[in-house]
N, C-alpha and C positions, 0 to 999 in steps of 0.2 A: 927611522921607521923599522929597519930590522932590529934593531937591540928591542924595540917595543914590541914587534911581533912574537918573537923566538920563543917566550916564558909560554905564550898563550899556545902557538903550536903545539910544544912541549905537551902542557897537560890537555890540549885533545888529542893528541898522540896516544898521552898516558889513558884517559878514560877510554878512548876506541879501543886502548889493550886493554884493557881490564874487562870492558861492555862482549867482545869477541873473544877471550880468553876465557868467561863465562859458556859463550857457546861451544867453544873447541873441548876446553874441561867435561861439561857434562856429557858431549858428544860421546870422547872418546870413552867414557864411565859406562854411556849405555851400548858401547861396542858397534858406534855410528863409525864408518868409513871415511874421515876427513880427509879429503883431496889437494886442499890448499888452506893457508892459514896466512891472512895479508892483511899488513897494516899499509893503508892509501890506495888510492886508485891511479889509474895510468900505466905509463910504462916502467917495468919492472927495473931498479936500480941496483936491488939484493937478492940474490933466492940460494936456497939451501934444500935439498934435497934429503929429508929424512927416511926412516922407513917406509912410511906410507904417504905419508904429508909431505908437502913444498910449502917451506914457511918464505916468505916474501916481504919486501919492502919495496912500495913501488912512490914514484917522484908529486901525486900530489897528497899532503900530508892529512887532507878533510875526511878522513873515513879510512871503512877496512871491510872485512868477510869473512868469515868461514863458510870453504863451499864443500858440501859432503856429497857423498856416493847419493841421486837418487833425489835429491833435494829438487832441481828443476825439470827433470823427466823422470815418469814411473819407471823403476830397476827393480827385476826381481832377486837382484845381487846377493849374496847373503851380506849381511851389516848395510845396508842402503836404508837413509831416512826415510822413502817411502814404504818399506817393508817394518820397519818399528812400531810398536805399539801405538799407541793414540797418548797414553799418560807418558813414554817415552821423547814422544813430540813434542806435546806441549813443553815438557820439564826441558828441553835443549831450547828452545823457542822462548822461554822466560828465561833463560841463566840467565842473559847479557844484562838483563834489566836486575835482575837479582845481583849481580857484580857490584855493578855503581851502588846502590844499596848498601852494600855490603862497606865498601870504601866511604861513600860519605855518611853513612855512620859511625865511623872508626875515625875519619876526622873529626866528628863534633864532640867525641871523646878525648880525642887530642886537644882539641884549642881547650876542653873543659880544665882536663888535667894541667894546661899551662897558664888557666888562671885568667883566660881572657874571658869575658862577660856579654853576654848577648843583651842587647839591648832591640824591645818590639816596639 
């Protein structure tokens, strides 16, 4: 059962990073104050102290977050999500979904380029 789970873990690992990596990227692009950056939820296994961010690894592997300045209570912080624009919102608020997009697109390019054939 663990050899069979592992691959699957792996890539919701890999999409959570990729889906919250969207958010963290265009965060920091619109000069959003990100607080923590975690892939899983629970108790903390890894964390790393960056500049401004605590990027984490926590013990169950089903998900993740990015939690910014402002985001769950109104901050009148400078850089806090609640003080950003309205199109700055939105556009942090879609990356995650625009990531995955982005990747399975680029694989249907890949199986194209290796010749495999989709069958409807």
């Amino acid at each position: 059962i663990f050899l069979y789970l592992m691959p699957k873990i792996f890539l919701l690992g890999l999409l959570v990073f990729i889906h919250e990596g969207g958010h963290f990227i265009v965060a920091k692009l619109c000069k959003i104050k990100v607080n923590e950056f975690a892939l899983g939820f629970g108790p903390t296994i890894w964390k790393k102290q960056g500049k401004e961010t605590k990027y984490a690894l926590r013990l169950i592997p089903l998900g993740g977050f990015v939690s910014m300045e402002g985001e769950e209570e109104r901050s009148n912080n400078e850089g806090s999500f609640s003080k950003a624009s309205i199109p700055r919102r939105i556009a942090i608020v879609l990356a995650g979904r625009y990531g995955k997009y982005y990747i399975c697109t680029n694989y249907i390019f890949w199986i194209n380029d290796n010749k495999y054939e989709f069958y409807y």
